[in-house]
C-alpha positions in Angstrom: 0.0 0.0 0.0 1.0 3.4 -0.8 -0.3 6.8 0.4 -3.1 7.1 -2.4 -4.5 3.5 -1.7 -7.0 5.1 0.7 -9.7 2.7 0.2 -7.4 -0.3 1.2 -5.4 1.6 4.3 -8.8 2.7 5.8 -9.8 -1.1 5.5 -7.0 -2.2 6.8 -7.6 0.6 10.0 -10.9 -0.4 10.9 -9.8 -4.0 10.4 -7.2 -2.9 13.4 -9.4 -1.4 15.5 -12.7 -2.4 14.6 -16.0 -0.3 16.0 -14.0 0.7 18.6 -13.5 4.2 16.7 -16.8 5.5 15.4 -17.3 8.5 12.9 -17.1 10.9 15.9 -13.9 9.3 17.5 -12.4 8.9 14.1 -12.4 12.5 13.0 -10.6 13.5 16.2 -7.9 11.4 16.0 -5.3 14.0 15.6 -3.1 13.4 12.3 -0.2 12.8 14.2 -1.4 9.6 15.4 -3.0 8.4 12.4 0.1 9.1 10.1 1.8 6.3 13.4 -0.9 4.3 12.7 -0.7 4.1 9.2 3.1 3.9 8.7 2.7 0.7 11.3 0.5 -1.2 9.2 1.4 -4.4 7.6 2.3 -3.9 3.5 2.5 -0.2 3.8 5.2 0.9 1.9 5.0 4.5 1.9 7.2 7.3 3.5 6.7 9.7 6.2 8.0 12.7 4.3 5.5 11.2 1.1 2.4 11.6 3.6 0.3 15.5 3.5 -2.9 16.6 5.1 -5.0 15.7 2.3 -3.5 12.2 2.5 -4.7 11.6 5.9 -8.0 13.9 5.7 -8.8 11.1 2.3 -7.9 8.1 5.0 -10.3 9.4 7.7 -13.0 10.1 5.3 -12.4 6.9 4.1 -12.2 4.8 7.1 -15.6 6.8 8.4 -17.2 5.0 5.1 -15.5 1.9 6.0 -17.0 2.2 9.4 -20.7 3.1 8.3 -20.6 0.2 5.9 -19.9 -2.2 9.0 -22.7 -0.9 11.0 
């Protein structure tokens, strides 16, 4: 996975941590965090210095559909 897979990285999120983040939890997880989260992830092959906000705001987004679909 690379930092425009966002589909398969938020998958692979909410496989982590299941329902335990919902939408509200999700879009307060503070970028930081995530971007530790997401370089931590097995297959992820991107950089830190490749990651940007509008990565991680598309990964949240994402992994709040990912949630909703589950639900």
């Amino acid at each position: 996975m690379k930092w425009n897979d966002y589909e398969d990285i938020a998958m692979a999120l909410y496989e982590k941590f299941g329902d335990e983040f919902g939408e509200n939890k999700i879009y307060r997880i503070r970028f930081t965090d995530l971007l530790e989260w997401v370089l931590s992830l097995p297959n992820f092959e991107g950089k830190r210095e490749e990651a940007n906000e509008g990565h991680l705001e598309q990964i949240q987004a994402k992994w709040v559909y990912e949630w909703r679909d589950n639900q």
